[in-house]
C-alpha positions in Angstrom: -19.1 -16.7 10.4 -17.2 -13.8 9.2 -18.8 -12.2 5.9 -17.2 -9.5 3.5 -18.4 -8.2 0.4 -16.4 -6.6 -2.3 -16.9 -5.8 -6.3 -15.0 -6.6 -8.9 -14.7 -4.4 -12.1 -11.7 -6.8 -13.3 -10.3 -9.8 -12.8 -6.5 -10.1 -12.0 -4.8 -13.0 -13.3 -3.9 -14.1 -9.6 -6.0 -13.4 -6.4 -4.5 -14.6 -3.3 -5.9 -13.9 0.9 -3.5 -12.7 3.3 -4.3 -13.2 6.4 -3.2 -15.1 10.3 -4.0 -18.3 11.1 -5.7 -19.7 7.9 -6.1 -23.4 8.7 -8.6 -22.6 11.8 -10.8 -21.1 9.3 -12.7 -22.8 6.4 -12.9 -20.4 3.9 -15.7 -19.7 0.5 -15.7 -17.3 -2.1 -18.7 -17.1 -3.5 -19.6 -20.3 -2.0 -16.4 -22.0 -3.6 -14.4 -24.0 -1.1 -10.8 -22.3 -1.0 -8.5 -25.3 -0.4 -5.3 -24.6 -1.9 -1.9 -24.6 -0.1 -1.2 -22.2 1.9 1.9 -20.5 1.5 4.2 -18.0 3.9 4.0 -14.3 3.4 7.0 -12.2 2.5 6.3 -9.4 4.0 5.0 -10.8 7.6 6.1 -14.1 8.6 2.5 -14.1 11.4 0.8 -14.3 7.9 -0.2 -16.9 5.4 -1.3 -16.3 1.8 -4.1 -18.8 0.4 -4.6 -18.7 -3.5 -8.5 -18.0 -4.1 -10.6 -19.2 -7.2 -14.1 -18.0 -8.1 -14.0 -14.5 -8.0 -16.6 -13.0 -10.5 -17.3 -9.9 -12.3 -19.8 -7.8 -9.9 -20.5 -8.6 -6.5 -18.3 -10.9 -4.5 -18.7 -12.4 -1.0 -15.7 -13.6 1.0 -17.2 -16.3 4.2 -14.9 -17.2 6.8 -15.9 -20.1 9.4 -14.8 -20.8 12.4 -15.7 -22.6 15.9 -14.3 -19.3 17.8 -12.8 -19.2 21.0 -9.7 -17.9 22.5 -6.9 -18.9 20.7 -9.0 -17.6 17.3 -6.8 -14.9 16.0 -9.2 -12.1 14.3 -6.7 -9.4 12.7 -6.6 -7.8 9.4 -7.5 -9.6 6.1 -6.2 -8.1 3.0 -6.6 -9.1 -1.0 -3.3 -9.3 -2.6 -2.5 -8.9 -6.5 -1.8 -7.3 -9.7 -4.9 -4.8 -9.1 -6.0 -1.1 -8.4 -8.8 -0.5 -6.1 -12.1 2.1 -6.3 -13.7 2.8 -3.2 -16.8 4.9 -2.2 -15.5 4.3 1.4 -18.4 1.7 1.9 -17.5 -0.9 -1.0 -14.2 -1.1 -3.0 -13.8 -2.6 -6.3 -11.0 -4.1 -8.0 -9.9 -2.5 -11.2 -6.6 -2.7 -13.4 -3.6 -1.3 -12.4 -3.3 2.4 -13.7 -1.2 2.9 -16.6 1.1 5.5 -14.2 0.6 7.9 -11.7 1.1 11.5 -11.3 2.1 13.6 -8.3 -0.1 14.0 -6.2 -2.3 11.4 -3.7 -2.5 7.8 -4.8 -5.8 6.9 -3.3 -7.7 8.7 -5.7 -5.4 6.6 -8.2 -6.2 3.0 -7.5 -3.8 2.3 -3.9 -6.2 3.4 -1.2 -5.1 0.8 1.1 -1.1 0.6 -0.4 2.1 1.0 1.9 4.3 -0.1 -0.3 7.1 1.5 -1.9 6.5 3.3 -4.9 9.1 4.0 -7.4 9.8 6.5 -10.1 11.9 6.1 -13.1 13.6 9.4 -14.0 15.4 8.7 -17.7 18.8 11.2 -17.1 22.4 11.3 -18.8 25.6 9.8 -17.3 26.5 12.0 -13.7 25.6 12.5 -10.9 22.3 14.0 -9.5 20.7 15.3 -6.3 17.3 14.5 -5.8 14.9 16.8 -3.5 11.3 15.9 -2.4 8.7 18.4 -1.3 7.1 17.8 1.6 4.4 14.9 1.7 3.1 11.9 3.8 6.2 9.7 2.4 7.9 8.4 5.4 11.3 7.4 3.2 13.0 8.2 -0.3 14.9 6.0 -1.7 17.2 7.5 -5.0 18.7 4.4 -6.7 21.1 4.9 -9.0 24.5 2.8 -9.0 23.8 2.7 -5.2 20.8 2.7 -3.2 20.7 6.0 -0.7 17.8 6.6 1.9 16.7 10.1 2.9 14.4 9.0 6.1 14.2 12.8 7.5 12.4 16.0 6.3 14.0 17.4 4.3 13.9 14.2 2.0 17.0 15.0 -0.4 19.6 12.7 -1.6 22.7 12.0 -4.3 23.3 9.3 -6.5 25.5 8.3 -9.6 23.3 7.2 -12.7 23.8 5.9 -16.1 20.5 6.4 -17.8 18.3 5.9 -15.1 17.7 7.4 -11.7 14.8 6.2 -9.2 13.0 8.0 -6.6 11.0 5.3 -4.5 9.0 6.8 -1.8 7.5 4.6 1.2 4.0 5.6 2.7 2.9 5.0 6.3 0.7 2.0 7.1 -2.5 3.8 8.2 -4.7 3.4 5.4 -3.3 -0.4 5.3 -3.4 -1.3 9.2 -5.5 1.4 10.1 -7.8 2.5 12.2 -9.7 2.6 8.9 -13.2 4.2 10.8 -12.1 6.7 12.7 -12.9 10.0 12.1 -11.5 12.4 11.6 -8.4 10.8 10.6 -5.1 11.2 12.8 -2.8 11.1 9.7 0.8 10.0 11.3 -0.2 8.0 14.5 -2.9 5.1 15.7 -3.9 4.4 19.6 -5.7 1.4 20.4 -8.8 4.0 21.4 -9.2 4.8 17.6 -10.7 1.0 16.6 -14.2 1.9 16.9 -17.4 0.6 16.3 -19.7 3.1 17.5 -19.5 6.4 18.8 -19.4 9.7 18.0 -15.9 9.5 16.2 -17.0 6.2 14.3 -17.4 6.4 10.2 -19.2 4.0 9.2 -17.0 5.3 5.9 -13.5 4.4 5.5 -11.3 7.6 6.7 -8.3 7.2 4.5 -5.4 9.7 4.8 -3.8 11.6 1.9 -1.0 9.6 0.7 1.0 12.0 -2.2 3.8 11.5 -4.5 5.5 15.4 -3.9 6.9 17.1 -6.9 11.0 16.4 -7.3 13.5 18.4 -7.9 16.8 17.2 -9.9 19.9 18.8 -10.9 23.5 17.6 -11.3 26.3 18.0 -8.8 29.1 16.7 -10.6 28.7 20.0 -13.2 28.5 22.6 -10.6 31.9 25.1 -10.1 34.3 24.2 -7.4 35.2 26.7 -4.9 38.8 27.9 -5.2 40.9 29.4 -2.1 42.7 32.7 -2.3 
């Protein structure tokens, strides 16, 4: 039996378990038989996602039963929906999404464990803009304006036509998702198999998240600036 506990501060519309090989596993929350369908991930085709019901306000304990033996994959489980997350680094509760975010690290901000993409809308006139990042965790910037354009090196700058809207979406790496989550202190761009502790002078029994920040932009237009003239 595998046993996890987690709070909840709110209760998202939709909860749904990610994880490998569901259907060797009989699975409670709070005691509460999950037996929905199981349906394919879209972001990891190894994974399935399993609808939960049950989840309560306070305390919640997630019981995974197996008979284990070799073929038993025992990876990663993550909670997936329309929720932030508070953490002391022992327990994490689920709490609403936050309103927006400012520059500056998102874990603090409800996305501890996010990797996703994270975009921001930048109202702007008709032209054409440059967008420059400072430097930060982000692996990738995206500006999207017309077209999408990718800046995957340092410096992260790119240029892209916009009628009213310009986005800057910024991809973090997958350490605080994939981790190793208790290994400390934190190695913030890589991850050897070494690092997946449980005991040791280098273990935490804390989670050791790395900073994940939004940098400060800078925007101007290109499509205004003087043309060099010969002669």
């Amino acid at each position: 039996t595998l046993r996890f506990s987690f709070d909840a501060a709110y209760l998202p519309p939709a909860l749904r378990l990610r994880m490998e090989q569901p259907g060797r596993f009989k699975i409670f929350l709070n005691g509460i038989a999950q037996e929905g369908p199981c349906l394919p991930s879209r972001i990891d085709r190894c994974f399935s996602e399993l609808p939960l019901s049950g989840l309560l306000q306070g305390r919640n304990v997630l019981e995974l039963k197996t008979r284990f033996d070799g073929t038993v994959e025992l990876e990663n489980l993550y909670l997936c929906g329309a929720f932030g997350v508070k953490t002391d680094g022992l327990i994490s509760t689920l709490i609403p999404l936050p309103a927006r975010l400012t520059a500056g690290d998102i874990v603090p901000q409800g996305f501890p464990f996010y990797a996703g993409r994270i975009d921001l809308e930048i109202p702007v006139s008709a032209g054409t803009y440059r967008v420059e990042a400072e430097a930060s965790e982000a692996v990738l910037m995206h500006v999207k304006g017309r077209e999408d354009r990718i800046a995957a090196f340092p410096p992260l700058s790119a240029e892209a036509e916009a009628e009213e809207s310009l986005f800057a979406g910024f991809v973090f790496s997958q350490k605080n998702q994939f981790g190793p989550l208790h290994f400390f202190p934190p190695l913030p761009s890589c991850g050897a198999p070494g690092e997946f502790l449980t005991e040791g002078a280098q273990y935490s029994e804390r989670f050791a998240l790395v900073p994940q920040r939004i940098p400060p932009l800078r925007l101007w237009r290109t499509d205004r600036l003087p043309r060099k003239t010969s002669g």
